[in-house]
C-alpha positions as semicolon CSV with decimal commas, in nm:
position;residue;x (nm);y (nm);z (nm)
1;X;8,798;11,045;13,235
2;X;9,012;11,355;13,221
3;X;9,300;11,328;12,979
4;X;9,616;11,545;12,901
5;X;9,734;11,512;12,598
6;X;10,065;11,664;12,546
7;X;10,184;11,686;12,222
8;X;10,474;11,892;12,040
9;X;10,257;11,830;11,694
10;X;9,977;12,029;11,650
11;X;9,750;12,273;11,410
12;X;9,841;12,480;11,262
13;X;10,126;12,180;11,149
14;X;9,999;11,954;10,841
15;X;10,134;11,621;10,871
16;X;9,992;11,248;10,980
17;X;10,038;11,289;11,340
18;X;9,815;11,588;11,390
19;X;9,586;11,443;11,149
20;X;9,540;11,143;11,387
21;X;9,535;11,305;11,715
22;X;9,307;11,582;11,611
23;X;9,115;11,239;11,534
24;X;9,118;11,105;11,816
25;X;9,000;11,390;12,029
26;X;8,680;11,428;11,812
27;X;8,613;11,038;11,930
28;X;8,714;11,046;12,256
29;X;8,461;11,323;12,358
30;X;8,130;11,127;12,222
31;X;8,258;10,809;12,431
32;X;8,249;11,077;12,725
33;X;8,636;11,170;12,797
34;X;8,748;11,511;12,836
35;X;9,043;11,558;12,642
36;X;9,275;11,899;12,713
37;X;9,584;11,918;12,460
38;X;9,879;12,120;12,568
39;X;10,053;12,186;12,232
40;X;10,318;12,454;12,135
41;X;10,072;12,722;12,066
42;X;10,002;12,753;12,435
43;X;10,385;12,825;12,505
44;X;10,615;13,063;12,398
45;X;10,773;12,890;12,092
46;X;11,092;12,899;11,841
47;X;11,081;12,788;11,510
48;X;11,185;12,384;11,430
49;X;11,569;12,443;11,299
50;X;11,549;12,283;10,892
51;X;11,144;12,220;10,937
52;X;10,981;12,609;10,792
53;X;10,624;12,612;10,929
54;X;10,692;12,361;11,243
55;X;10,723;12,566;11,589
56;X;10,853;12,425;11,974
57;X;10,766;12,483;12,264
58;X;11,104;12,721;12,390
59;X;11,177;12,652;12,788
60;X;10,801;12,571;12,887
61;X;10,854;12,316;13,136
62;X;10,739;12,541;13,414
63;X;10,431;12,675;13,316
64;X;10,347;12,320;13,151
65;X;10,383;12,217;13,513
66;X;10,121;12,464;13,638
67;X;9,866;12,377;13,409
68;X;9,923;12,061;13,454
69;X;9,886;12,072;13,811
70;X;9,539;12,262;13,774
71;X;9,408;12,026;13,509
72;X;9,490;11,754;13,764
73;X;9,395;11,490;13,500
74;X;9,306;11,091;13,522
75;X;9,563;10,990;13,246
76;X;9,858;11,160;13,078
77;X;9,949;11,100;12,743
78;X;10,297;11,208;12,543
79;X;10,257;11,165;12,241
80;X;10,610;11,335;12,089
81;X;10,968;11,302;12,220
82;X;10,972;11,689;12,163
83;X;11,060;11,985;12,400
84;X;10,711;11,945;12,520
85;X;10,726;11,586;12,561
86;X;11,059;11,568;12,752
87;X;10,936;11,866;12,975
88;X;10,592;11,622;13,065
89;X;10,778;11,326;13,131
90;X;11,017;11,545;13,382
91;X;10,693;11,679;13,547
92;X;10,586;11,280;13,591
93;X;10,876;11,171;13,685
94;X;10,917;11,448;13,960
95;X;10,552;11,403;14,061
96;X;10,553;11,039;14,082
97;X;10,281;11,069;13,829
98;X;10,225;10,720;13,602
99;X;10,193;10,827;13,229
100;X;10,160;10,663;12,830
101;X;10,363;10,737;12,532
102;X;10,359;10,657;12,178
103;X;10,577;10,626;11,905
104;X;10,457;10,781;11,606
105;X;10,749;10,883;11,334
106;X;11,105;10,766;11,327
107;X;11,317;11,031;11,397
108;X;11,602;10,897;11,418
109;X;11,578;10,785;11,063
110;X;11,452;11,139;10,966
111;X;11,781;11,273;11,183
112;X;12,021;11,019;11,026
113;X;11,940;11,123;10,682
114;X;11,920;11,489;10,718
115;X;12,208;11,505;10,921
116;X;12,384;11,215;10,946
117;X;12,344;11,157;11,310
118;X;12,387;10,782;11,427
119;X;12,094;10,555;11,421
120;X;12,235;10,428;11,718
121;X;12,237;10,708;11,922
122;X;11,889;10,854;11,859
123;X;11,731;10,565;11,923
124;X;11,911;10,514;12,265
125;X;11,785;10,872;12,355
126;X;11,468;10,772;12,259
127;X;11,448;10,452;12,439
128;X;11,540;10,647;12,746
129;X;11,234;10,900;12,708
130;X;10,996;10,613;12,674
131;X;11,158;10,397;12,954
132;X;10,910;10,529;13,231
133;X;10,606;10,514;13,051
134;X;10,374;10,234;13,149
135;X;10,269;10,187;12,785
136;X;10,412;10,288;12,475
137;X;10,174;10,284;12,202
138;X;10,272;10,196;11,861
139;X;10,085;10,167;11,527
140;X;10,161;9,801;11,360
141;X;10,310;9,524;11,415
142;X;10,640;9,588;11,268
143;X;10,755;9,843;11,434
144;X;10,639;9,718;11,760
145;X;10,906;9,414;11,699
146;X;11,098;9,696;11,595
147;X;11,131;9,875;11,930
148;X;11,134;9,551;12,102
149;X;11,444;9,452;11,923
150;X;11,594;9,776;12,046
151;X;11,529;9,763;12,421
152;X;11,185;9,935;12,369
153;X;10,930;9,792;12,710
154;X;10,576;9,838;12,783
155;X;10,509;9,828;12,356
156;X;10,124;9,849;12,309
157;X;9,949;9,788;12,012
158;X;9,747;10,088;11,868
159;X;9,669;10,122;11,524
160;X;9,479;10,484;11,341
161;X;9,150;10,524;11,169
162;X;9,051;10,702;10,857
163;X;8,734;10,943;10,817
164;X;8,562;10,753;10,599
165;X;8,298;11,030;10,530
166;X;8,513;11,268;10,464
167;X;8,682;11,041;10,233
168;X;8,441;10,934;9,995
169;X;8,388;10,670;9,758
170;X;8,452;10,709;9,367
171;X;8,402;10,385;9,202
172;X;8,584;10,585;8,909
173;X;8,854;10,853;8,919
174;X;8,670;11,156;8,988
175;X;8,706;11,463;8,801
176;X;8,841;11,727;8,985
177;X;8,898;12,135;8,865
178;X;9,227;12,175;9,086
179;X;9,394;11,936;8,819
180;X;9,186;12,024;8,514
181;X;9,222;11,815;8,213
182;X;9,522;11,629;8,298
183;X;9,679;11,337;8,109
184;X;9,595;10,991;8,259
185;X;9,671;10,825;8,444
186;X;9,730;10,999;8,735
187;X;9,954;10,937;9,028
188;X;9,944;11,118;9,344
189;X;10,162;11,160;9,634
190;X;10,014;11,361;9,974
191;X;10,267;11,436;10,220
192;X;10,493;11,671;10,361
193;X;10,803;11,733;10,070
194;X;11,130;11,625;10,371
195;X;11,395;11,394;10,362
196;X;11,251;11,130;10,529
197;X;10,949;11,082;10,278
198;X;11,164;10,972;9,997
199;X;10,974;11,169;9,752
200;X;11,225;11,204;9,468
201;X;11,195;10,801;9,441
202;X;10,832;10,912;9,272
203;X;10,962;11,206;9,087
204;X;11,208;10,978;8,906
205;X;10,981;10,743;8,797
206;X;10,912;10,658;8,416
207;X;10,556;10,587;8,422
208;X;10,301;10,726;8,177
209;X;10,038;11,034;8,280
210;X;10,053;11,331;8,561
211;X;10,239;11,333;8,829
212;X;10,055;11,525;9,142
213;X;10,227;11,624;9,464
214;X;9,991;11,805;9,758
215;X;10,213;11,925;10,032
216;X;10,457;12,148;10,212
217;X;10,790;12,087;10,336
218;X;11,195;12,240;10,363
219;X;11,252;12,031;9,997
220;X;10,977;12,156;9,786
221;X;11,157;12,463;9,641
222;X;11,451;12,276;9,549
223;X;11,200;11,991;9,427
224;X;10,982;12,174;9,223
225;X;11,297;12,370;9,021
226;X;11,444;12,050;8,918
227;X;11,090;11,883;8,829
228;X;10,905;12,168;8,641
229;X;10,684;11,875;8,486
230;X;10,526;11,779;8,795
231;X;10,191;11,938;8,917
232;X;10,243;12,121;9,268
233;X;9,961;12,165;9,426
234;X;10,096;12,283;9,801
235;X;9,878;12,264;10,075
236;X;9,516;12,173;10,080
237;X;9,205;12,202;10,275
238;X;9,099;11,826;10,379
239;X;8,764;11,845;10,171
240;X;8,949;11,993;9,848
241;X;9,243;11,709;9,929
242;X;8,964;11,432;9,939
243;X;8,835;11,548;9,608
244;X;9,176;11,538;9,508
245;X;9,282;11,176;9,602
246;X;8,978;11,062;9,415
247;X;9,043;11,221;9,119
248;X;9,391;10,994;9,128
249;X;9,488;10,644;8,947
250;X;9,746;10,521;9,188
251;X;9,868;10,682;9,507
252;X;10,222;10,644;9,555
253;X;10,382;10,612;9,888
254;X;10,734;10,657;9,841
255;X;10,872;10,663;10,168
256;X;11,090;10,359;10,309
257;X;11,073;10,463;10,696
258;X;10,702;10,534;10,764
259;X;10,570;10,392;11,074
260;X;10,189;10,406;10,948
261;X;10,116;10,617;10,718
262;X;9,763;10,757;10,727
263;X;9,754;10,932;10,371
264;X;9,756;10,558;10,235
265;X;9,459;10,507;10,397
266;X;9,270;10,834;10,305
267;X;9,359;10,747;9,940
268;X;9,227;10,377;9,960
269;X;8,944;10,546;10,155
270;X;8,820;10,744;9,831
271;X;8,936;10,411;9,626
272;X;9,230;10,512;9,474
273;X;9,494;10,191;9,518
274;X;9,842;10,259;9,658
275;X;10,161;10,173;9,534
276;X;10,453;10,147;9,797
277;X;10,773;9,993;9,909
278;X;10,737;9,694;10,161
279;X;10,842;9,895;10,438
280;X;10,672;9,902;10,803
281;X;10,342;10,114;10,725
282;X;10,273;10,037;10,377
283;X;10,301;9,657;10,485
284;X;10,077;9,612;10,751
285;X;9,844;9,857;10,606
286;X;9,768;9,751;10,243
287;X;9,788;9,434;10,374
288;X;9,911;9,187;10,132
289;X;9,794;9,339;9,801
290;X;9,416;9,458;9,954
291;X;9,447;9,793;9,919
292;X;9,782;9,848;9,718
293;X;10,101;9,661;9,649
294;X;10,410;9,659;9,764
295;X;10,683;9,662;9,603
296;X;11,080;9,682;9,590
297;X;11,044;9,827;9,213
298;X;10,830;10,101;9,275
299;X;10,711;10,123;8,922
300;X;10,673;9,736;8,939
301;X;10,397;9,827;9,223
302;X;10,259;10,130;9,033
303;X;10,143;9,868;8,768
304;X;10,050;9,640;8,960
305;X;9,816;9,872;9,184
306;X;9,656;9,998;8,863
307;X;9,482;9,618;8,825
308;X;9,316;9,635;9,165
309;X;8,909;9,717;9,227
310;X;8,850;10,053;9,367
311;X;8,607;9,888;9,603
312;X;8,868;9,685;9,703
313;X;9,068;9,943;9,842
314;X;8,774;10,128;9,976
315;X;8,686;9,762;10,142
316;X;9,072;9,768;10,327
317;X;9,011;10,102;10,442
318;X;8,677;10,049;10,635
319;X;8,877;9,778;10,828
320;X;9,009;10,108;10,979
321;X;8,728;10,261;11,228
322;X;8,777;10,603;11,456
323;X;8,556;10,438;11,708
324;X;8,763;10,123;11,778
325;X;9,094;10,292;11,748
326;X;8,955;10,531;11,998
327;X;8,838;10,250;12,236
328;X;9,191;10,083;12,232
329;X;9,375;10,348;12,295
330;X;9,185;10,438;12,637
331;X;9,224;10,106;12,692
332;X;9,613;10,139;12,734
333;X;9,600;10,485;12,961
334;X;9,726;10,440;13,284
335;X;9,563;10,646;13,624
336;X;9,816;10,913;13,705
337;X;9,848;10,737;14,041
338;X;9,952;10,441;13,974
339;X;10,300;10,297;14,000
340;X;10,520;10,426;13,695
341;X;10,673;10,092;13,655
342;X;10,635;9,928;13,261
343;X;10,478;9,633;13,251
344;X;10,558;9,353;12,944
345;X;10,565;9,372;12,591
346;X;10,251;9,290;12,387
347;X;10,299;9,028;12,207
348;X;9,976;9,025;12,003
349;X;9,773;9,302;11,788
350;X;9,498;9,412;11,995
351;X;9,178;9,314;11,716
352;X;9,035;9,665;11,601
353;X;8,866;9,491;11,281
């Protein structure tokens, strides 16, 4: 099968939902599907107003249509509501071409708190962009009821993988010369320094040790004046980051509006347990103390993950294959000429373990 993958989110951008599509290419070709992604680096681009380091696709609904038209693919898939995205589901919509979708972050939670814009009104924008898609793919349970609860149709169950290789097992914390000889224990957080990953919640908490934070973002400068005690390591290459996440004690996973959350997994993957708030992502994925705990009191959780087996969490995250993910989520493409008409919700998980 031929597949377009449009996507506003791409490399050079660091964050979960490149991680996981640049993923899902690498398994999709092996299972024999030919994969193009049309990304903002193919367009002429602006940069993301508040987001340094994120760039858009600037007016590129025409020649998106052309090469979509010479790709002439089996299945499209939009995976962002970005410029790119809305400019694919106007070419589909004008073509009569049948597409899938997925919901990966919530803006509209990352809007309302950096701007103040109405929860309401993002998500009826958003509803609209994914009303003509004939499946809307969605990582866990929770957010699928969710989107249902909002008017969201066609919801289909697709949860992520973890590289497990990459992400190797240290039945101990592993010693690691990017943080030298720092006091234990050590808590880490990965992710991109922005509102919407509640990261000060960790930087406030009194809890014994290092506190390690790998990542870029439009906070950090302002975050790393007014917490000189806290060990900034910026951005990463994946094999340093891996070496990194098992040199931790507890991963912490501030964030309270987190869809998935694939850096939980990639910790948990090395062994290091996570410590969370029992939001959507962190939920579903530690799955009831497993890999992590949740938590209202974050520091409650942080001791609390401290008492559970590396191999335990290394256990949860093998329950998270590439292979399977990759399987399910061909399973929900649609052929581009097929009627553009969205069929039921799901209303079980599809079984990826």
């Amino acid at each position: 099968m031929r597949i377009a993958l449009v996507t506003d989110a791409w490399e050079p951008q660091v964050n979960g939902v490149v991680t996981t599509l640049r993923e899902l290419v690498r398994e999709l070709q092996p299972l024999g599907h030919a994969v193009d992604v049309l990304h903002p680096g193919l367009f002429r681009t602006v940069p993301c107003p508040g987001y340094p380091g994120i760039d858009l696709a600037w007016r590129a609904g025409a020649a998106l249509a052309r090469r979509l038209d010479a790709l002439q693919p089996d299945a499209i898939h939009i995976a962002t509501e970005g410029p790119l995205g809305w400019a694919a589901r106007r070419y589909c919509l004008r073509h009569g071409r049948a597409f899938s979708s997925a919901f990966h972050t919530r803006f509209p939670e990352i809007l309302h708190a950096a701007l103040r814009i109405p929860l309401r009104w993002t998500y009826a924008l958003f509803r609209r962009f994914h009303a003509p898609s004939s499946a809307v793919m969605v990582p866990t349970r929770a957010v699928r009821d969710m989107l249902a609860a909002r008017g969201f149709r066609a919801l289909r169950d697709w949860t992520h993988g973890v590289d497990t290789r990459l992400f190797a097992f240290h039945g101990e914390p592993h010693a690691c010369s990017r943080l030298g000889l720092l006091p234990r224990p050590v808590s880490l957080f990965v992710g991109r320094i922005s509102y919407e990953k509640n990261i000060e919640a960790f930087l406030r908490m009194d809890i014994p040790g290092s506190k390690v934070v790998c990542g870029v973002g439009p906070l950090a400068d302002d975050l790393q004046r007014r917490y000189p005690a806290v060990h900034w390591m910026g951005l990463l290459p994946r094999p340093v980051l891996a070496q990194v996440y098992a040199s931790a004690d507890v991963f912490v996973f501030p964030s309270r509006s987190e869809t998935f959350g694939l850096v939980m997994l990639e910790s948990m993957s090395c062994g290091t347990p996570v410590a969370a708030y029992p939001s959507d992502g962190p939920t579903e994925v530690l799955a009831h103390a497993q890999g992590g705990v949740c938590d209202t009191d974050l520091v409650q959780a942080w001791h609390r993950a401290r008492a559970i087996a590396r191999t335990q969490a290394r256990a949860r995250a093998l329950e998270f294959g590439w292979d399977a993910a990759a399987r399910s989520f061909v399973s929900h493409l649609v052929p581009t000429g097929s009627v553009a008409r969205p069929g039921p919700n799901v209303t079980e998980m599809s079984s990826l373990r």
